[in-house]
C-alpha positions as CSV (number, residue, x, y, z in Angstrom):
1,X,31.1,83.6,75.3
2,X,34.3,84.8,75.5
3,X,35.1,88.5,76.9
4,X,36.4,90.7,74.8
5,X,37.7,93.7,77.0
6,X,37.7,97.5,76.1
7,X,40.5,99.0,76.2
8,X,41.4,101.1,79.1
9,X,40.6,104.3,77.1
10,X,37.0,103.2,75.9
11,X,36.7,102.1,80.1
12,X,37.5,106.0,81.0
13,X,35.7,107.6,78.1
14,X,32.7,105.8,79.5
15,X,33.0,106.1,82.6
16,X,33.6,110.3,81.8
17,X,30.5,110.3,80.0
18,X,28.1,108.4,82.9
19,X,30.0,111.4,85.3
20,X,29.2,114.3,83.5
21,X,25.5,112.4,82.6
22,X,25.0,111.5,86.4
23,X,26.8,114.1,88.6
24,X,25.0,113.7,91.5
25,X,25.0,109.9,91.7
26,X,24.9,108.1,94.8
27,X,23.9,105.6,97.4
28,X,19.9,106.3,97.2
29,X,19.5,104.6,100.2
30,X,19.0,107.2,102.7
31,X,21.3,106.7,105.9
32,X,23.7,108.4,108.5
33,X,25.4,105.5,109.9
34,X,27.0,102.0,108.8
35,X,23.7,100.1,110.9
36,X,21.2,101.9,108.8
37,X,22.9,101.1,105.8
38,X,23.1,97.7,106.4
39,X,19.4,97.5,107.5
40,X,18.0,99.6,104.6
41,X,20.3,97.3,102.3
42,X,19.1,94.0,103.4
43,X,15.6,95.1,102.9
44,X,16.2,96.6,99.3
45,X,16.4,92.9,98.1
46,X,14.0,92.8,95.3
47,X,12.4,96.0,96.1
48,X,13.1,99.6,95.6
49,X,15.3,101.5,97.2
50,X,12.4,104.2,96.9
51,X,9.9,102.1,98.6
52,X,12.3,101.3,101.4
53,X,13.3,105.0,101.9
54,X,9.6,105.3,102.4
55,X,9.8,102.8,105.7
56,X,12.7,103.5,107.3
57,X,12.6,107.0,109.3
58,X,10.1,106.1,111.1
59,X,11.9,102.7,111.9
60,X,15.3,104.6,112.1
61,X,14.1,107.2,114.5
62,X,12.1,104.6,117.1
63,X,14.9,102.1,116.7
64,X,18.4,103.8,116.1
65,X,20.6,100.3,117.7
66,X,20.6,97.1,117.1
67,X,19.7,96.9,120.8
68,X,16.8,98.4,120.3
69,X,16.0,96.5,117.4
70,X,15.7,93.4,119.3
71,X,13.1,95.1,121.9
72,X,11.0,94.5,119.1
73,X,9.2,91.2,118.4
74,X,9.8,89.2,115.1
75,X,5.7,90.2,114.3
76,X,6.0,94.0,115.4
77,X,9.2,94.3,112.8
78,X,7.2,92.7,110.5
79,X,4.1,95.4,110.9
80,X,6.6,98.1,110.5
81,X,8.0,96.3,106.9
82,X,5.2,94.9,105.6
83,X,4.8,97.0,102.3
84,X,8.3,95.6,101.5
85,X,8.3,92.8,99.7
86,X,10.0,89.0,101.8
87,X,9.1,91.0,104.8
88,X,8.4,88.0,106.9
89,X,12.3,86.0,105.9
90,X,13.8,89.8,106.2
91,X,12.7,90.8,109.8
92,X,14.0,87.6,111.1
93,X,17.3,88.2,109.2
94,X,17.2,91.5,110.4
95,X,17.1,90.4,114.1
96,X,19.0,87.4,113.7
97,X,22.0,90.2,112.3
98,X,21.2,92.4,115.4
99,X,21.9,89.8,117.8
100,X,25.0,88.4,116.5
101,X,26.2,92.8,116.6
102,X,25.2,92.9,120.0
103,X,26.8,89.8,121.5
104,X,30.1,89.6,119.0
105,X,30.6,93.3,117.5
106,X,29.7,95.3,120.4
107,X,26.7,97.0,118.4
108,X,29.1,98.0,115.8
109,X,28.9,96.9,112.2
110,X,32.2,95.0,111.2
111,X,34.0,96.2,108.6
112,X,35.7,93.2,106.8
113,X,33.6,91.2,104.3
114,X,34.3,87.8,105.4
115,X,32.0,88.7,109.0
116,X,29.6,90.7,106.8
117,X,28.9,87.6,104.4
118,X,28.6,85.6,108.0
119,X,25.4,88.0,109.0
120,X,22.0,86.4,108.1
121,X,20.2,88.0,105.0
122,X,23.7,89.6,103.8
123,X,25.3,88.3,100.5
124,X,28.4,89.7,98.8
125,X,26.4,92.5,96.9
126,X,25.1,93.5,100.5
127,X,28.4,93.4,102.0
128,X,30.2,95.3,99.0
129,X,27.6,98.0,99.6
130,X,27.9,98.3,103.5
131,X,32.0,98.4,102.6
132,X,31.8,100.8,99.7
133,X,29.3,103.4,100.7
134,X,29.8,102.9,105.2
135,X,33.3,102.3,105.0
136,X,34.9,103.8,101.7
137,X,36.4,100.3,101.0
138,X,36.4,100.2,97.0
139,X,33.9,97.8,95.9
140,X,31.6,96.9,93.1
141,X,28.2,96.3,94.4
142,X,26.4,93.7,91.2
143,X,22.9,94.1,91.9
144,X,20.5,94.0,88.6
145,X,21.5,96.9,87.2
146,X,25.1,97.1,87.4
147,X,24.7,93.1,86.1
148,X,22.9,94.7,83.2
149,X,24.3,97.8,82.0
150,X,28.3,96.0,82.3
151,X,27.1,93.3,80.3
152,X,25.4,95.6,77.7
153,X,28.2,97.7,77.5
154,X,31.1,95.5,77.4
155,X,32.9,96.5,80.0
156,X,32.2,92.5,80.9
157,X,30.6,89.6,79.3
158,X,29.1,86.8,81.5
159,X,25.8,85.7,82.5
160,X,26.9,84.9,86.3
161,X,26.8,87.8,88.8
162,X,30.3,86.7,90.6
163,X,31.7,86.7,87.0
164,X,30.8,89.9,85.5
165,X,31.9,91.8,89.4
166,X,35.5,90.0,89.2
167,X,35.5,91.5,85.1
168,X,34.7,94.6,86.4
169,X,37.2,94.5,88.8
170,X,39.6,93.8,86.1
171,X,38.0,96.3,83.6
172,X,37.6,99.4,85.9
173,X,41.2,101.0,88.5
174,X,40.4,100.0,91.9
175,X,40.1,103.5,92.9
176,X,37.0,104.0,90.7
177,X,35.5,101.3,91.5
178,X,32.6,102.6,93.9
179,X,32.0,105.6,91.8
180,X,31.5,103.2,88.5
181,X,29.0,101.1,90.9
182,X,27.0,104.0,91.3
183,X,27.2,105.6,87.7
184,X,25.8,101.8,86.4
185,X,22.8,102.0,88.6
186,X,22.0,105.1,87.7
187,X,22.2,104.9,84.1
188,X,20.5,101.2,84.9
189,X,17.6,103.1,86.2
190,X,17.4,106.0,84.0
191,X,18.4,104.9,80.7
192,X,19.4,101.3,80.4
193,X,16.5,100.4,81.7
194,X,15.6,96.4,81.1
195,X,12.7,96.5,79.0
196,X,12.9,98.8,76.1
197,X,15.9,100.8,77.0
198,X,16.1,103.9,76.0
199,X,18.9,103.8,73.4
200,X,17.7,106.9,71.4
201,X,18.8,109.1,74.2
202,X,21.8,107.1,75.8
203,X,24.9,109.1,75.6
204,X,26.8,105.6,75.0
205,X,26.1,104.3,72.4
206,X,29.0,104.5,70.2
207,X,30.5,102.5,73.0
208,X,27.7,100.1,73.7
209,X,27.8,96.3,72.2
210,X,23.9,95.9,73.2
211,X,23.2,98.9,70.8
212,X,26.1,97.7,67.9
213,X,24.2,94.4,67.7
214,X,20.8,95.6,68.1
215,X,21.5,97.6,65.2
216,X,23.4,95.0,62.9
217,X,20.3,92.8,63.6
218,X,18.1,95.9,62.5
219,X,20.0,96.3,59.5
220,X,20.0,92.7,58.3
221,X,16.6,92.4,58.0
């Protein structure tokens, strides 16, 4: 389908509105350094960030390095994950990731994509996280509500996850790129939710194509 793009007006008046909705949005993953972040993120994949803010203090104060990570067994991670959902593939990513910052970072998570997307159990949406919210390199994270909302609003038309981030790219000024990743979850998880979002109180409609065809459909009845 092709894309028709807003125009760069529509793109700020949106993203104004999801700022003054969401003032306080943010990474919910709860961290303090670049390795937490990228632990916590790999074990978000399909699961919560709520449920994994549950798991990792505990985790996070017992094991703050990636040294000390790897004093664990791959069973004894997996004890300490289990409630998370993939927990078996995720703790041997997780150490797999540990090792390779030990013996060719020097503990320290890299900073550059390219080596993040080399790091078992981290995909581009990983990496863009790590880089956006550890390393304030602007990035648009596409995880399944960011896919969602974009593609509901307009603000890009695709049904592939590498499309709709390189129309967002296009759509949104580099320089608000991170904060527009954050806004989308948000609203993803508030509003825009997948089934049976909650149009009657979204404060986007006027801009939303979702909602304009919804409604046409309504009305043709």
């Amino acid at each position: 389908m092709p894309h028709k793009r807003k125009s760069f007006e529509e793109v700020q008046e949106i993203l104004n509105i999801l700022e003054e909705t969401y003032p306080e949005a943010r990474c919910e993953l709860n961290h303090e350094n670049p390795f937490q972040l990228l632990i916590a993120t790999i074990l978000s994949a399909q699961t919560t960030d709520k449920k994994v803010n549950q798991v990792t203090p505990d985790l996070f104060s017992k094991y703050p390095t990636p040294e000390d990570f790897l004093q664990m067994t791959q069973w004894e991670l997996e004890e300490k994950i289990r409630e998370i959902g993939l927990y078996r593939s995720k703790a041997a990513n997780i150490l797999k990731t540990c090792r390779i910052l030990v013996e060719e970072y020097h503990s320290q998570v890299p900073s550059e994509r390219e080596a993040l997307m080399k790091l078992p159990g981290v995909g581009r949406k990983t990496a863009n996280v790590v880089l956006s919210n550890a390393f304030g390199i602007p990035a648009i994270a596409v995880d399944t509500h960011v896919f969602r909302v974009s593609n509901r609003l307009g603000l890009a038309r695709s049904d592939q996850v590498a499309e709709t981030e390189e129309q967002l790219m296009e759509t949104i000024p580099k320089e608000q790129w991170s904060s527009a990743h954050h806004l989308l979850i948000f609203h993803g998880r508030r509003i825009c939710v997948a089934r049976n979002p909650k149009c009657g109180l979204c404060p986007l409609k006027q801009y939303c194509q979702y909602y304009a065809e919804a409604k046409n459909l309504s009305g043709n009845r």
